[in-house]
N, C-alpha and C positions, 0 to 999 in steps of 0.2 A: 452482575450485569448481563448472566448470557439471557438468565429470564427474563428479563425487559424489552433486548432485545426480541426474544421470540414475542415477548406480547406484542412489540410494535409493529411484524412482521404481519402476526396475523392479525392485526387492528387493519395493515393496507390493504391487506388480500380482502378484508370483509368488505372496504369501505370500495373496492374495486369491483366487488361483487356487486356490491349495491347500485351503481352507477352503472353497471352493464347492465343489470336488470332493466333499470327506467332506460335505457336508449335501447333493447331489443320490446318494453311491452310496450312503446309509445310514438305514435307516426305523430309528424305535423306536414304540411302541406304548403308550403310559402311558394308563393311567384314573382318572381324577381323579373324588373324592367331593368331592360337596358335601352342606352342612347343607340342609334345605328346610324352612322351616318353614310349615304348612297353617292354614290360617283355612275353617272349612268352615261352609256355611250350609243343606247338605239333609245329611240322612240317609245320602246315598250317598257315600261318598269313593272317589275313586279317585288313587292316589297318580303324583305326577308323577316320573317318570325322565328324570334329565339325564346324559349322557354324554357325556362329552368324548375326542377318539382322537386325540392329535396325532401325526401323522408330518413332524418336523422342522418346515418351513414351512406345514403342508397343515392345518387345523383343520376337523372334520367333527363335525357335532350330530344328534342325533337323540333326539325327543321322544315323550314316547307321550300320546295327547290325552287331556285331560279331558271328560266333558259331563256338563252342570249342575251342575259344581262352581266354587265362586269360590274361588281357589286364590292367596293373598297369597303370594308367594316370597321368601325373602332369602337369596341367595347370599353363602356366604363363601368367601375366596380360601385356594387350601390353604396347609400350611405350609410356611415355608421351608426350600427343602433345607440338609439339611449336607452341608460338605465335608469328603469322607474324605480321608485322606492314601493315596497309591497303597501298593500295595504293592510292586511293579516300578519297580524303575528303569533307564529307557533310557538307555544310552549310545551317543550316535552317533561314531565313529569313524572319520578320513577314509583308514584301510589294513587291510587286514587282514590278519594277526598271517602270518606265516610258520610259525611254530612253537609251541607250549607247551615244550618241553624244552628245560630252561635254559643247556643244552652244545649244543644244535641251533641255534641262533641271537641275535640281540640286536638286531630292530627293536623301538621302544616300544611300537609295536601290541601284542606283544608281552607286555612288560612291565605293561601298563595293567588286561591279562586276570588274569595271574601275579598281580598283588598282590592279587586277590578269593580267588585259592587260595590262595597262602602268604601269611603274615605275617612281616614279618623274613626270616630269623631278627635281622638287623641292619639301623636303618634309619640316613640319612646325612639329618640336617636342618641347618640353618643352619650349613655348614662346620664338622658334629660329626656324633658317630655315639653311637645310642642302642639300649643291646640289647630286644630286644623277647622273646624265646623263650629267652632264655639268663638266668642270676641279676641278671649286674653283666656292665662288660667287663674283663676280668684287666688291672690297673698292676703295676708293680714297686712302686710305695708298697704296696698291700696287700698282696706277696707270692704273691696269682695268677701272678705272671709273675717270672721271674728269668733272672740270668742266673749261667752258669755255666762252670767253669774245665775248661776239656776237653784232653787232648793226642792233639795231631795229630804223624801222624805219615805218609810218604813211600807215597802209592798212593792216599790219604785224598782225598773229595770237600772241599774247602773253599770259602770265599769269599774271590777275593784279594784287593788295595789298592783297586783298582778296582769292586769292587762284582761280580766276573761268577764263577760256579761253575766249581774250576778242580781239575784231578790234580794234588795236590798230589806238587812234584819240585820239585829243585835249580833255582834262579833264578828260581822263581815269587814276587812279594813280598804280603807276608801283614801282618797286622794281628798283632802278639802280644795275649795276655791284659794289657787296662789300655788298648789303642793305642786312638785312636776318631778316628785322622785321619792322611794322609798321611805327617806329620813324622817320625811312630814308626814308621814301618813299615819289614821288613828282608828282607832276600833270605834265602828259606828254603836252608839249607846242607847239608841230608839228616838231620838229628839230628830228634829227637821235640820237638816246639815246643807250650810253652801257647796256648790259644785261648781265647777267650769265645766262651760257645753259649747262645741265648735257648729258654728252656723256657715255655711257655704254657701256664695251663690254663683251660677253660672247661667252666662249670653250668650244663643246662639246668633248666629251670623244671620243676617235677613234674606230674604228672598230665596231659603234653600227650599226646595221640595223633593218628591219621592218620583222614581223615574215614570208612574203612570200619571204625574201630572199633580198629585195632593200635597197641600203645604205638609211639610216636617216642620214641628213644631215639639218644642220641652214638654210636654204632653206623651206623647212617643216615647220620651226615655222614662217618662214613669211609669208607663205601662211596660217596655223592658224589665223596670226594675221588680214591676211585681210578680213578671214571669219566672226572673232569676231565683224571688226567694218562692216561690210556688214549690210545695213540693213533691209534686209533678216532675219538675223539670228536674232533669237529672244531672245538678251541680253539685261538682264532689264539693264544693267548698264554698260557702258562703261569708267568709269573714267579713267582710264589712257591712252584708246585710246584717249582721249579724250583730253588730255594732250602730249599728242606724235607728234612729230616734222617728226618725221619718224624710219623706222623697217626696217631693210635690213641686208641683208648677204653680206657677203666681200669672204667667198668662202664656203665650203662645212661644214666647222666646227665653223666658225665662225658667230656670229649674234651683230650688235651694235643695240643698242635705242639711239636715242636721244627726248629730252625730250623738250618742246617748250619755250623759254627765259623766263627766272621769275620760272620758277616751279621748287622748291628745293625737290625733293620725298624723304622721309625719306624713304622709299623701293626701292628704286633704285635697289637695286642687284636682285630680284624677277622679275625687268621687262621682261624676256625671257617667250614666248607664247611656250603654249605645242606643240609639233609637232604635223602634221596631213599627210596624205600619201597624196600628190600630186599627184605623180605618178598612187596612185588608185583611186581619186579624182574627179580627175583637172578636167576632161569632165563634172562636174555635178555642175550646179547653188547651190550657198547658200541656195536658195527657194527648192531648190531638197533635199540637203543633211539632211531636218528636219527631212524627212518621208522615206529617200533611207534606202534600207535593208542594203547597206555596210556600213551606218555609222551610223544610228539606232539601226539595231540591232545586227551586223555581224563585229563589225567593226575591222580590223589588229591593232596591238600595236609592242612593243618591249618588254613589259615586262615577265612574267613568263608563261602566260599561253595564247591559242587560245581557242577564242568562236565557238566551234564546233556548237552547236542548241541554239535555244530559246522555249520550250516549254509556250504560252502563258498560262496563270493561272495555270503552274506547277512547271517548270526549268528551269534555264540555266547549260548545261552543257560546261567544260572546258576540254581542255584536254595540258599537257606539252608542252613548243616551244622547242625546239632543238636548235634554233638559237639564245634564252637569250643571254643575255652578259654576264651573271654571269653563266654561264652552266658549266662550267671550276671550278665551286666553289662548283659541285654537286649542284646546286638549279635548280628550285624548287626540292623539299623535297618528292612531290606528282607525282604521275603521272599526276592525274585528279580533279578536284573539281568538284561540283557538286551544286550548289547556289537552294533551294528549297523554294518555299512559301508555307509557313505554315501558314498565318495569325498571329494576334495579339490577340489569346487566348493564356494568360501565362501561364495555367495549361496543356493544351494539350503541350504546347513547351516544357515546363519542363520534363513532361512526358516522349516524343519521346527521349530526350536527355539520360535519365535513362533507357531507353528501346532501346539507340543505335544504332537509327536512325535518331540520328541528332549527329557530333562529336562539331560541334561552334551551341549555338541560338545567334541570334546576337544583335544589340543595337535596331534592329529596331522592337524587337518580343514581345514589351510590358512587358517586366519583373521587370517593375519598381513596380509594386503591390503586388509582388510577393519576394520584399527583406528579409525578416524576415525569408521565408521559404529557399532562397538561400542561407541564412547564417547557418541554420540547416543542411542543404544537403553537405555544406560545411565542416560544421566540422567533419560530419559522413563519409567524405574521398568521396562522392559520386561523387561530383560532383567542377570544381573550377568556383566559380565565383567572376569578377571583376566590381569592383566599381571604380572609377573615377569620380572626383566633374568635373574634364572639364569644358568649358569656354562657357556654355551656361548658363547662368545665366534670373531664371525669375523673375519680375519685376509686379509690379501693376502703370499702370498708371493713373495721375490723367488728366482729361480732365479739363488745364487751361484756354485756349481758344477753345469753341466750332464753330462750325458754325453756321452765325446766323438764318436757320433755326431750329436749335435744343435750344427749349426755355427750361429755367431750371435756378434756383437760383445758383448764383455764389460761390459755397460751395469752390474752390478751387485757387479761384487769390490770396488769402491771405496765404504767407507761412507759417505765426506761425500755421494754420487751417492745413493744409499739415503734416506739423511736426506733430503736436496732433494725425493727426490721423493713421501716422508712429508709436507713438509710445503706441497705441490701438493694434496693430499689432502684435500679438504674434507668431512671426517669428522662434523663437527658437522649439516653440513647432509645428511647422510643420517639421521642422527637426528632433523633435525628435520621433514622431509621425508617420509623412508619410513617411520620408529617413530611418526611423531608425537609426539616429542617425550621417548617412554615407554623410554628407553632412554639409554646415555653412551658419551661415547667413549673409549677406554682406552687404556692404554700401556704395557702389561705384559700375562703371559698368565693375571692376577690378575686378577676382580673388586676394586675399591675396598673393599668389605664384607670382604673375607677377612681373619684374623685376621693374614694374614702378606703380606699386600701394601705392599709400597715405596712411601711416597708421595712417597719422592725422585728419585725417578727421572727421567730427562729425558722432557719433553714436547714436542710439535712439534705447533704450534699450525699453522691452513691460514693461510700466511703468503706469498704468492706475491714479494713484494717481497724479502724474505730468501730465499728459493730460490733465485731468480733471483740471488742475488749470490753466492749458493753455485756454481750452473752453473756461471758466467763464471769463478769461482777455477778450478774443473776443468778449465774448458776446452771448456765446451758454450755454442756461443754463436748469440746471436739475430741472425745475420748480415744479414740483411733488414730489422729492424724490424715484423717481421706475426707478433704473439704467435698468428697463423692457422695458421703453419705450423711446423713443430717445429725445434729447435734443428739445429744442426751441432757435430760435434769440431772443433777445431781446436788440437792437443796434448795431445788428451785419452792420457794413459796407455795403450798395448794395444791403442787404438780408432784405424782410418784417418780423418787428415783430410776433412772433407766427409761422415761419417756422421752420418746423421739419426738424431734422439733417438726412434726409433719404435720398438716393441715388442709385442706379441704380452697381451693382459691376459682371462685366461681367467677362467671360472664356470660353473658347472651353470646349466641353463637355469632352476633355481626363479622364479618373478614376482619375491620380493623382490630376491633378487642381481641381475636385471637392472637393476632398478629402482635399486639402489644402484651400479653398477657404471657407469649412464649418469651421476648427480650426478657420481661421481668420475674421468669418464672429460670430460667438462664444466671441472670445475675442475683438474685437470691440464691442459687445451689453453690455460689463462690463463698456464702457467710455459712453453709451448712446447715442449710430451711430445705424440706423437702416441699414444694406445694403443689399438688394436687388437681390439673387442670377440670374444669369440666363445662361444656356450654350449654346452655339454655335456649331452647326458645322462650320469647319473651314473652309473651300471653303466661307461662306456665311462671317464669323467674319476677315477671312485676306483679304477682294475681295479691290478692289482700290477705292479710290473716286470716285465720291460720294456716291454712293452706300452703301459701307463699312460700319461699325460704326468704328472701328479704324480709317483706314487711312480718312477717310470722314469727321471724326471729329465729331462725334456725340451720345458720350457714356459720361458717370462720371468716372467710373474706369474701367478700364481694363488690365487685366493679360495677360501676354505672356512670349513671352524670344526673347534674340538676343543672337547672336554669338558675342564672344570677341575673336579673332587672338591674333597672339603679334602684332602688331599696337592698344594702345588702341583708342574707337569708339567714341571719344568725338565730332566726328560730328553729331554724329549720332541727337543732341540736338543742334545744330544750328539753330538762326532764319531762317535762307535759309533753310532747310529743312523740313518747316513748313510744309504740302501738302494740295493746295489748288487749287481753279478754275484757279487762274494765273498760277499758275507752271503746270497745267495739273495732277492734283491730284500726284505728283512726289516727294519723299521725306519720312524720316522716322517717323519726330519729331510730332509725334500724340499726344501730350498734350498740343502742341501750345507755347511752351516755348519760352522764349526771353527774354535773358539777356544779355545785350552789354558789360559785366566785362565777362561775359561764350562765347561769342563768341568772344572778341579777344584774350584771352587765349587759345581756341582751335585751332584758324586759325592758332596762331604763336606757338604751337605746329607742327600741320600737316606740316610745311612752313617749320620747322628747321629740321637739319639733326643727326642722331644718332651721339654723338662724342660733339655735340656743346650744351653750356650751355643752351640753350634757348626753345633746346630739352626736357630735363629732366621738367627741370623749369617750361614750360607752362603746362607741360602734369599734372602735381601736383599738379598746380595752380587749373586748371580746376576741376579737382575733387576735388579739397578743395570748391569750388563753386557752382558745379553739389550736391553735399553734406550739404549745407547750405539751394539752393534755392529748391532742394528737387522735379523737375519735375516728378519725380517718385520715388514710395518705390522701394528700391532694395529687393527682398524677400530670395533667397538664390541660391547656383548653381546647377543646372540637375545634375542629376547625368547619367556617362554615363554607363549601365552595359550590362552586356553579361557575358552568360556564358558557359562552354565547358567540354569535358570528364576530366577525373580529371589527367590522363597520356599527355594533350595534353603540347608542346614545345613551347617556343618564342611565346606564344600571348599575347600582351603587350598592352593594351590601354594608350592612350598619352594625357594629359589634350588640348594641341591643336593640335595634329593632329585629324580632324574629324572622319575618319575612322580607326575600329580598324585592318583593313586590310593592312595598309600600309608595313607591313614587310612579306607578303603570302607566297611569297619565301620562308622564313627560316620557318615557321609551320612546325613542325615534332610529332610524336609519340616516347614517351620512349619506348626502350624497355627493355622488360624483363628476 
């Protein structure tokens, strides 16, 4: 507690500084009327002048004298001000944005800008997705979306058993028209074969245009879509172009997908591509558009706001469209916003915010070190701020399969060893600890909240008594008696007698992962694990193979986080996604995991559509297995926080929508 204190200490002295600053570098000049009222007793009146000139602290009078006048005065006090509501609103922001173009990049910074220009087109709340620019999202119940009976035939792109776009040819196995799961599937024989093919269609909304006045039109997203698979455009991942049969408009408001024989997309209704201005465009390559000022850094939207300037390592300034679709609704709220980088010092953020120069700091300003004092600030009316567990959940992975330049004893092919030292893992108390408390620990790569989360699934509570009787089954033993110093093999499987239980436990240097990584590097040395801290910057810990130590495959453990959507990510642990010299270092599953019970439960997950048993079914399965075979400790979920004047309106963080930005339009001020 005494370190808190002192941080709060010196959070007042700064925020005290700050506020002297602006009342010594800033005069104003007000002239204040008063009533006078005169009692006069000669003939002569001469009227008394009182003037008041206040500069900030400094109060200066000056009187014009009477003589021979008796002069009764009653001063009255003026009126009281009102308070207006601004019309700017500052955002302070602890990065700034890499990019505006939505194929140029994907930091939040980013993203936080982007939702004041575009709206939707589709936005992702409470593990659902709601259209915003479009009618409805196309069901197969209402007949927007269907599926249909196509023959394929020997040359034909299809989708195999597997889930992956294949030339269709003798001995590929293929899903017939009716299959929606492994059981039925057959080895295609060279003859012309039925298929099911999903056709989408999607309505935009009428009367929307682009903020220089041009209709937006399903045109627009076809030409997105052709940018997205251009390859040019520098999209690490194109999976559903990828799977796309074809992207075309039917006329100005309408756009269909169709999708390519065999692929059943459980997101089907999401497949509409965000629009992009053709019209302001179309003259300029793919290769142009990464680095062009109008879609870098300048670019038109339809939603609430135009990007007037880009001040580099300052601002981006906004100002209102007039042309919104929703303008008829009063929105936006603001005239102007004002996006400022302030960096990821949480104490100077805090500060500006209590000093009134910032009305949102947002998720990206570091305030994660800084909870315990948010919730003080909070209670004392200062300030609001929001917490959100959200769906980024981090994780410690264990490196099951390394590559074989990276020599080291096999501390992790064995799961009962995995499990043990899951449950050495005192998870709770980095929650309680480092989140304070505003956060859970989990056991799956599901949020608890998600519609489709396993709540049977094995749990490993920090049990060091049961670990420890797990080692010794294996064969890791406390040969000494001094839980001080780490175990030894002694028959351990693969592993030389006399090896010590030490290993290599990696993270980015962010404050919180250190901070979590010493609790859990603390209660592991209680089971007699010695592990090995070391941090990273992350440019160098997330770079691609080979290179990498993640993606490269050549670390022991290693912490991160991923994003969980509502689609849960059970690919994400597929053998095919192993990353290696065959694949071109391409792919997520950096522990090297492989279990053929985990991948055809996932595949015939991803393969089945929301509504059908097999849907549910596989996705539970999976995490009942992902949960057993233990490729990684789940640790707990991010939290996402931000925070804002304590008057501010509708700002609502969403567990999945990413940005807290998404509703910018309605942001208001109460008034008083």
């Amino acid at each position: 507690m005494l370190s808190k204190k002192w941080a709060f200490f010196a959070l007042i002295v700064l925020v005290g500084s700050v506020v002297l600053t602006a009342c010594q570098g800033e005069t104003k000049e007000v002239e204040v009327t008063r009533v006078v009222k005169e009692t006069v007793t000669q003939k002569e009146t001469v009227v008394q002048k009182e003037t008041v000139v206040e500069k900030e602290t400094v109060v200066q009078k000056e009187t014009v004298v009477q003589k021979e006048t008796v002069v009764e005065t009653v001063v009255q006090p003026p009126a009281e001000e009102t308070t207006q509501k601004p019309s700017t609103l500052v955002v302070c922001e602890g990065q700034e944005p890499d990019t505006m173009y939505i194929y140029g990049g994907s930091m939040l910074a980013a993203t936080q800008v982007q939702q004041a220009i575009y709206d939707g087109p589709i936005d992702n709340r409470t593990f659902g997705y709601q259209p915003i620019i479009l009618e409805k999202l196309p069901s197969l119940a209402d007949g927007d979306a269907v599926i249909e009976t196509v023959t394929a035939q020997a040359g034909d792109t299809v989708v195999d058993d597997a889930g992956d776009p294949v030339t269709l040819e003798e001995g590929v196995m293929i899903r017939p028209a009716g299959c929606r799961s492994t059981d039925c599937a057959v080895e295609f024989a060279g003859e012309p074969v039925e298929m099911d093919q999903m056709v989408v269609t999607y309505k935009l909304k009428e009367g929307l245009t682009w903020s220089d006045g041009e209709p937006l039109t399903a045109y627009d997203s076809v030409y997105s879509f052709g940018l997205y698979m251009d390859p040019d455009t520098p999209n690490p991942t194109r999976y559903t172009g990828e799977h796309t049969a074809s992207y075309e408009a039917t006329d100005d408001l309408t756009a269909v997908w169709t999708g390519l024989p065999g692929f059943m997309d459980s997101t089907y209704f999401i497949n509409f591509f965000q629009p992009l201005p053709e019209h302001a465009w179309g003259n300029m390559t793919a290769l142009e558009l990464v680095e062009a000022e109008e879609s870098s850094r300048t670019p038109i939207g339809w939603g609430p706001y135009n990007i007037d300037e880009w001040v580099a390592g300052d601002h981006i300034s906004l100002s209102k469209n007039d042309l919104y679709w929703r303008a008829d609704e009063g929105l936006p709220k603001f005239d102007n916003v004002i996006y400022r980088f302030v960096g990821e010092n949480s104490n100077a953020n805090i500060a500006a915010l209590l000093a009134g120069e910032c009305d949102i700091v947002d998720q990206t300003s570091g305030l994660e070190n800084q909870s315990e004092l948010l919730l003080e600030l909070q209670a004392s009316g200062q300030v609001n701020a929001t917490f959100v567990t959200g769906t980024v959940w981090e994780h410690a992975d264990y490196g099951i399969t390394s590559v074989d330049s990276y020599q080291r004893p096999d501390f992790f092919g064995d799961v009962r060893t995995r499990r043990a030292i899951a449950m050495c893992m005192d998870r709770q108390a980095v929650v309680d600890t480092v989140l304070f408390g505003q956060s859970v620990v989990i056991d799956t790569y599901l949020p608890p909240e998600h519609p489709l989360y396993n709540p049977d699934v094995a749990h490993y509570d920090f049990d060091v008594e049961a670990a420890s009787a797990l080692f010794d089954e294996i064969g890791w033993i406390d040969d000494d008696g001094d839980p001080a110093t780490p175990r030894v093999a002694q028959g351990v499987e693969g592993i030389a007698d006399g090896t010590a239980l030490e290993f290599n436990y990696w993270t980015t240097n962010a404050t919180q992962r250190q901070q979590a990584t010493q609790v859990l590097q603390a209660s592991m040395a209680q089971c007699g694990i010695k592990a090995n801290l070391e941090y990273w910057d992350s440019t160098e810990y997330f770079a691609d193979g080979p290179e990498g130590p993640l993606f490269g495959r050549h670390f022991d453990i290693g912490q991160f986080a991923w994003l969980t959507g509502v689609q849960p990510p059970c690919d994400l642990y597929l053998t095919k996604q192993t990353p290696s010299e065959d694949t071109g270092w391409a792919g997520q599953n950096d522990p090297g995991f492989s279990d053929p019970e985990y991948d055809a439960a996932c595949n015939a997950a991803l393969q089945a559509l929301p509504g059908e048993p097999a849907y549910d079914q596989n996705h539970l399965e999976a995490q009942r297995i992902f949960a057993e075979q233990l490729p990684v400790v789940p640790l707990y979920l991010r939290l996402k926080l931000a925070a804002t004047r304590p008057d501010m309106l509708n700002f609502i963080m969403d567990p999945t929508e990413n940005s807290e930005f998404w509703n910018i339009e309605e942001f208001d001020i109460a008034t008083q």
